[in-house]
Biopython code that builds the backbone (N, CA, C, O; Angstrom):
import numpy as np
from Bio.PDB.StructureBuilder import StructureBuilder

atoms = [
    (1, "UNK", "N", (-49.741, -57.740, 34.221)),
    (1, "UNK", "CA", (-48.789, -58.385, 33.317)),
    (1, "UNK", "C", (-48.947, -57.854, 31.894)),
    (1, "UNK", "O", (-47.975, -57.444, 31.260)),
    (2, "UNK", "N", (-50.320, -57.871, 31.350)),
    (2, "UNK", "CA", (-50.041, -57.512, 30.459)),
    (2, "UNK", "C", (-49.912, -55.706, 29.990)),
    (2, "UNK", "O", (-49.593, -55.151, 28.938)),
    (3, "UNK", "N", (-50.290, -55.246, 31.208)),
    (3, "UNK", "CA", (-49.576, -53.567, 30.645)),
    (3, "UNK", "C", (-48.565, -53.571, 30.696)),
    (3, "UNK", "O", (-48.144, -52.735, 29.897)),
    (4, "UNK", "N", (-47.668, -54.124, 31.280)),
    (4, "UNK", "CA", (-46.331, -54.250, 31.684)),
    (4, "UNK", "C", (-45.640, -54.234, 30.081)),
    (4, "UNK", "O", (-44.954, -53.433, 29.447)),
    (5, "UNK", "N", (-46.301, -55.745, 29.791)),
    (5, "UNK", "CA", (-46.071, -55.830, 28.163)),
    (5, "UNK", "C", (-45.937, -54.738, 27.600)),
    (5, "UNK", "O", (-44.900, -54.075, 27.555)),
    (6, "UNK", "N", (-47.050, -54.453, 27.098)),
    (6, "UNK", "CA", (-47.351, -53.211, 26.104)),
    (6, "UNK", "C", (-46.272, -52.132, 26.595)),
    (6, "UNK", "O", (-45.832, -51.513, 25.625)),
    (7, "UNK", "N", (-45.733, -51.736, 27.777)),
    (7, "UNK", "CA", (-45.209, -50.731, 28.250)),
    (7, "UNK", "C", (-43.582, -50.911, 27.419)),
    (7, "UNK", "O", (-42.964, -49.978, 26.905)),
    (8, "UNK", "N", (-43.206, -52.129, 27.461)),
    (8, "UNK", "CA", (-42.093, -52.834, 27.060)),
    (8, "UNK", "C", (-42.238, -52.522, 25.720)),
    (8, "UNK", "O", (-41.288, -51.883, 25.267)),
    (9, "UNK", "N", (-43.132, -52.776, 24.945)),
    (9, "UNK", "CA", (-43.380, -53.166, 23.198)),
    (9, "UNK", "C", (-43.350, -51.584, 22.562)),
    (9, "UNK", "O", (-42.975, -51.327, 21.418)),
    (10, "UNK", "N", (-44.040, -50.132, 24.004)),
    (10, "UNK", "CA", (-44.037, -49.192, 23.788)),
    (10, "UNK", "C", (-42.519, -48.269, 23.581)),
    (10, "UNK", "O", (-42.094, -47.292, 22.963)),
    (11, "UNK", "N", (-42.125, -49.176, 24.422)),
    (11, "UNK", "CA", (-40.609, -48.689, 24.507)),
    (11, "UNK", "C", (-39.958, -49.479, 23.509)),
    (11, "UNK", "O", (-38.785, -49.127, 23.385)),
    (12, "UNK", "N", (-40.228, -50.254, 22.884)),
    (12, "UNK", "CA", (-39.150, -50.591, 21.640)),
    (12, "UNK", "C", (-39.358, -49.534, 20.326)),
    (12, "UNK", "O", (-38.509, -49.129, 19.531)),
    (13, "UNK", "N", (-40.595, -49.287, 20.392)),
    (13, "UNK", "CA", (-41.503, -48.341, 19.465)),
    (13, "UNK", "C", (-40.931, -47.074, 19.021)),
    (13, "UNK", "O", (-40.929, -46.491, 17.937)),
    (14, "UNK", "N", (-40.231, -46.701, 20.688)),
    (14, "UNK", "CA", (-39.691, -45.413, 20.190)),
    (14, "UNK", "C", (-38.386, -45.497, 20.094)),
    (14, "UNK", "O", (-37.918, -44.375, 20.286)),
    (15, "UNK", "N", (-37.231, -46.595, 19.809)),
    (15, "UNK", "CA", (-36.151, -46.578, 19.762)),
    (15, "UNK", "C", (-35.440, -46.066, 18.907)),
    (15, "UNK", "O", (-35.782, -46.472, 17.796)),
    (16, "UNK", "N", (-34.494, -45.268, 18.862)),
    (16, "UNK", "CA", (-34.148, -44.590, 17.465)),
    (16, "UNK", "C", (-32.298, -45.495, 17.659)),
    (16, "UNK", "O", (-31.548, -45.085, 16.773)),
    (17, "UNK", "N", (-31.879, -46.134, 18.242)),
    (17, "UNK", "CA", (-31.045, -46.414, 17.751)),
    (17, "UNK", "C", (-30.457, -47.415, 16.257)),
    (17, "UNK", "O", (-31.346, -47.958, 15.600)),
    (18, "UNK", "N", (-29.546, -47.532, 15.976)),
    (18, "UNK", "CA", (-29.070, -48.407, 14.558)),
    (18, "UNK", "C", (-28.029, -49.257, 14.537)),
    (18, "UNK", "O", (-26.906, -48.922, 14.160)),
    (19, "UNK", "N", (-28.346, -50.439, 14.952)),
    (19, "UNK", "CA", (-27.062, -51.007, 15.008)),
    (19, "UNK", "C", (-26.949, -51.690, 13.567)),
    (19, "UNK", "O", (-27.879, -52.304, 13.045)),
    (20, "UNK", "N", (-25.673, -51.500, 12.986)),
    (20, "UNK", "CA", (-24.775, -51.834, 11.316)),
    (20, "UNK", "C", (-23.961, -53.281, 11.946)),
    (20, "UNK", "O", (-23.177, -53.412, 12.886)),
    (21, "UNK", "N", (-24.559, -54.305, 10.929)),
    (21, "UNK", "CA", (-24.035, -55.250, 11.295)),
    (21, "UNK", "C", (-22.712, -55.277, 10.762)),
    (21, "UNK", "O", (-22.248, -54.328, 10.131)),
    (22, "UNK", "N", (-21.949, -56.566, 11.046)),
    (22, "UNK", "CA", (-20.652, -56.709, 10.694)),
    (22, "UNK", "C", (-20.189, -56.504, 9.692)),
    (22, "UNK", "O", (-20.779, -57.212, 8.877)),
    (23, "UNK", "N", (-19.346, -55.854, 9.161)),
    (23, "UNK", "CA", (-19.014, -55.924, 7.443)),
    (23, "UNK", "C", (-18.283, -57.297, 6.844)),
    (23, "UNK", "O", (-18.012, -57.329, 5.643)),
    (24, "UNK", "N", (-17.999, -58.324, 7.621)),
    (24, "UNK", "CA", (-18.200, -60.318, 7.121)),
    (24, "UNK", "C", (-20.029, -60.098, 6.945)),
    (24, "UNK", "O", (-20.384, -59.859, 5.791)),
    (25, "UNK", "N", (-20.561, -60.131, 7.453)),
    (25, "UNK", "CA", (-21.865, -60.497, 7.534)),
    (25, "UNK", "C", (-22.449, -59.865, 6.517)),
    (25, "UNK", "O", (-23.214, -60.575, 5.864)),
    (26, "UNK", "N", (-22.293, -58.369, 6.050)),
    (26, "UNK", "CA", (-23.204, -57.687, 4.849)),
    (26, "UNK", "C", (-22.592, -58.517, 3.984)),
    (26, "UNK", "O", (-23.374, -59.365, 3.553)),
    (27, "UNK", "N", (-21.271, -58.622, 3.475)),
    (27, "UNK", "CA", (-20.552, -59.232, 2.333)),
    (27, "UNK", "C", (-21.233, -60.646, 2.285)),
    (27, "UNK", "O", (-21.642, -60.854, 1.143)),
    (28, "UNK", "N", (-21.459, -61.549, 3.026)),
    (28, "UNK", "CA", (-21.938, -62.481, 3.012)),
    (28, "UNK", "C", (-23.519, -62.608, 2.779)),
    (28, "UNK", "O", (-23.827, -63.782, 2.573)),
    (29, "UNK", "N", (-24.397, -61.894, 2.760)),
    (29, "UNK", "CA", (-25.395, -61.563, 3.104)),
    (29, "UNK", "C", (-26.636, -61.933, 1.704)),
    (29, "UNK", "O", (-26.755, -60.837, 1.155)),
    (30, "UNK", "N", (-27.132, -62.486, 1.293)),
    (30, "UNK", "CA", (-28.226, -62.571, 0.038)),
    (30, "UNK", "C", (-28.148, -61.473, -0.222)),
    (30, "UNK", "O", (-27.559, -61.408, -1.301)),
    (31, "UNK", "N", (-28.508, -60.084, 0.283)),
    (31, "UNK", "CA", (-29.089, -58.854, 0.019)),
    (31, "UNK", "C", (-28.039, -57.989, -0.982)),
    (31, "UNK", "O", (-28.311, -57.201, -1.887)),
    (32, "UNK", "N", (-26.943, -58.370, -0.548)),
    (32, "UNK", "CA", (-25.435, -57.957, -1.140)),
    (32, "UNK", "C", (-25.519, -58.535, -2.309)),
    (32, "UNK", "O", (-25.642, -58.013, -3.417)),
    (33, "UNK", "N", (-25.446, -59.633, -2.014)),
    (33, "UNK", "CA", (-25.711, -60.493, -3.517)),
    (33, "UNK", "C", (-25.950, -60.524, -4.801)),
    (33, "UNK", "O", (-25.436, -60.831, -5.876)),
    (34, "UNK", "N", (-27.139, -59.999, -4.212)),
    (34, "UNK", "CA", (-28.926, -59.504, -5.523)),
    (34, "UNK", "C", (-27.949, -58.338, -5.981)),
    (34, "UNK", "O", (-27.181, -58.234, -6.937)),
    (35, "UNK", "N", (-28.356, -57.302, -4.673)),
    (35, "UNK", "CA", (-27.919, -55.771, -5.300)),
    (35, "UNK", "C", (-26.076, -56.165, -6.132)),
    (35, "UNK", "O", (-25.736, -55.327, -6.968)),
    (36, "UNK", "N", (-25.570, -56.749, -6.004)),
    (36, "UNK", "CA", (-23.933, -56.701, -7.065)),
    (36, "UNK", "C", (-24.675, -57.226, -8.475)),
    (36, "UNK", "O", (-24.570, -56.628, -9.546)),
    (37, "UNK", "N", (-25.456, -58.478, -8.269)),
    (37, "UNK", "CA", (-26.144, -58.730, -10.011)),
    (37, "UNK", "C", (-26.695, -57.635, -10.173)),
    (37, "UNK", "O", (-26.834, -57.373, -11.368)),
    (38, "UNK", "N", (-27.151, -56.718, -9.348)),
    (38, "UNK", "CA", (-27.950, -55.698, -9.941)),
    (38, "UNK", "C", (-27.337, -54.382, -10.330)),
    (38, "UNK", "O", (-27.954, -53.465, -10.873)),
    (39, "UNK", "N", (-25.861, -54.374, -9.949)),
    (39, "UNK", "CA", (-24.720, -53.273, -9.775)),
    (39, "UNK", "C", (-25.373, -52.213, -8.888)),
    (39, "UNK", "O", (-25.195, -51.047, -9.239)),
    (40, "UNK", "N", (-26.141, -52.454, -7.732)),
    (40, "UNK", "CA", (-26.398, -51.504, -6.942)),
    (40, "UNK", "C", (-25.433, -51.849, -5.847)),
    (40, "UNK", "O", (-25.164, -52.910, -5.283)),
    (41, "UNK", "N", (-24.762, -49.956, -5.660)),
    (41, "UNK", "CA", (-23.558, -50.072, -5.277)),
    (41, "UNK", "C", (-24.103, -49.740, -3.291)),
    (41, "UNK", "O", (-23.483, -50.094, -2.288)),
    (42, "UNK", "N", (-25.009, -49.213, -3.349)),
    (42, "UNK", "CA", (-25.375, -48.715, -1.587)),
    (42, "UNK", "C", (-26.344, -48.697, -1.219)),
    (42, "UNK", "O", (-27.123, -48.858, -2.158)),
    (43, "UNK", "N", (-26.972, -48.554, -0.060)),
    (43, "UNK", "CA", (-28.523, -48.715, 0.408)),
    (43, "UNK", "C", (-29.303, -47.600, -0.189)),
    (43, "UNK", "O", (-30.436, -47.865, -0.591)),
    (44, "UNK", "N", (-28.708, -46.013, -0.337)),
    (44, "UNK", "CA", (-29.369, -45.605, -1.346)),
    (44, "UNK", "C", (-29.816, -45.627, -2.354)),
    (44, "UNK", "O", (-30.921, -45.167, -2.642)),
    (45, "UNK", "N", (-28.824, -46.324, -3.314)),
    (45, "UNK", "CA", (-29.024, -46.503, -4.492)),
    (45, "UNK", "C", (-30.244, -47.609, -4.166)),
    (45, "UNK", "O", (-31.367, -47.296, -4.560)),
    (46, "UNK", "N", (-30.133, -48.467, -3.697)),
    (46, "UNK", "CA", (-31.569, -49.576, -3.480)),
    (46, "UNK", "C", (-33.235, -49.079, -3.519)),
    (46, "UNK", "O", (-34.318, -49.288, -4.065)),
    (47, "UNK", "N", (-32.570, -48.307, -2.558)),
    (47, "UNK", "CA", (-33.760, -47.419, -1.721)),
    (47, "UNK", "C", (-34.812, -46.723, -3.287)),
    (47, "UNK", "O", (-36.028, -46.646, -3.457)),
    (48, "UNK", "N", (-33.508, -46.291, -4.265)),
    (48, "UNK", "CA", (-34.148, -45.340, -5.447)),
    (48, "UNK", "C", (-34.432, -46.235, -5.885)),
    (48, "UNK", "O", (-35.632, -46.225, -6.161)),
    (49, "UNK", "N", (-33.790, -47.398, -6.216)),
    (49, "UNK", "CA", (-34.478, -48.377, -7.306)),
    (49, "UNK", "C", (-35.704, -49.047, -7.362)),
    (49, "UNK", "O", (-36.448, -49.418, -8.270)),
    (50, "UNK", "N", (-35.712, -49.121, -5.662)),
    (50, "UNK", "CA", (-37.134, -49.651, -5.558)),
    (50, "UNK", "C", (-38.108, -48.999, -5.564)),
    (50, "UNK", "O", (-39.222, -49.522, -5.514)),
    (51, "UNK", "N", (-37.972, -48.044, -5.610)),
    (51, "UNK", "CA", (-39.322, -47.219, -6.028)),
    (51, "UNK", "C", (-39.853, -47.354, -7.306)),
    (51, "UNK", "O", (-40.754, -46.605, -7.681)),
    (52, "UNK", "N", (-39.503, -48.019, -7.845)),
    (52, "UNK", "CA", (-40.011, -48.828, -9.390)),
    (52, "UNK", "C", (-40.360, -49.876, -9.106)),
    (52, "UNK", "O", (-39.528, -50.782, -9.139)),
    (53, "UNK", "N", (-41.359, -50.081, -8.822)),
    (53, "UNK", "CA", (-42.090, -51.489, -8.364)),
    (53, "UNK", "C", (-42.116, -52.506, -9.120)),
    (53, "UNK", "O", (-41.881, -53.676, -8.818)),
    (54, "UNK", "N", (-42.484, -51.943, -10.396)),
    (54, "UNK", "CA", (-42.790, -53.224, -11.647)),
    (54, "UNK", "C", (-41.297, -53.727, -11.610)),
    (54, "UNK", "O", (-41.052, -54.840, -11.143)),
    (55, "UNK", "N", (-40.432, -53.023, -12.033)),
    (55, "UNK", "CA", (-38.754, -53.633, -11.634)),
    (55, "UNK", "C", (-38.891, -54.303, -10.455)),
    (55, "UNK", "O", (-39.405, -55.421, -10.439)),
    (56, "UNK", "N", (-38.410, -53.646, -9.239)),
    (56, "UNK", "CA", (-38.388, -54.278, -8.235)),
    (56, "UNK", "C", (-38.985, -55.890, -8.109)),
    (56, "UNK", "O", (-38.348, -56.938, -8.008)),
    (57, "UNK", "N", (-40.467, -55.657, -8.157)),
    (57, "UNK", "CA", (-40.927, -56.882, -7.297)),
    (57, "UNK", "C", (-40.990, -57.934, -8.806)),
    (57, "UNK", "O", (-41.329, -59.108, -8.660)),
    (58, "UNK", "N", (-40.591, -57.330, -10.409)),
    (58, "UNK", "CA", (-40.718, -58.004, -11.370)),
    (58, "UNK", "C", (-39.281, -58.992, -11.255)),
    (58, "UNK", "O", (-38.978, -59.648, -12.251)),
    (59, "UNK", "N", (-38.558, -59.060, -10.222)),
    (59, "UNK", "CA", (-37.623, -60.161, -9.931)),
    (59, "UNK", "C", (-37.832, -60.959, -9.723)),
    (59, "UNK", "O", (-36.951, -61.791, -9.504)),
]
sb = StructureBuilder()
sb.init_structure("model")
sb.init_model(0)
sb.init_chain("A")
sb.init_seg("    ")
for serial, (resi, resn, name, xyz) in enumerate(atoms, 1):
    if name == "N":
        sb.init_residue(resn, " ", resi, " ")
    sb.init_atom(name, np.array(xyz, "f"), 0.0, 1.0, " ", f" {name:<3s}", serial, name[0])
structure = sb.get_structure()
């Protein structure tokens, strides 16, 4: 039973798929939210911003 597990947990491990949730759901979303007070317009732009930590986590 429990290799079975692990065999399962191994296989989520390597999943490369991406599922994009609904576009109601991002719009609705906290994350959307923050980033519009923040005028961050895309997940990239996020992605760069947070690499400034003292910003970032100084929210």
């Amino acid at each position: 039973m429990a290799e079975e597990i692990k065999k399962d947990i191994e296989v989520l491990l390597l999943e490369k798929r991406v599922f994009q949730p609904p576009k109601e759901l991002v719009e609705q979303s906290n994350v959307k939210k923050w980033m519009d007070e923040h005028r961050i317009k895309n997940y990239d732009e996020l992605i760069e911003k947070s690499k400034d930590l003292e910003w970032f986590w100084g929210e």
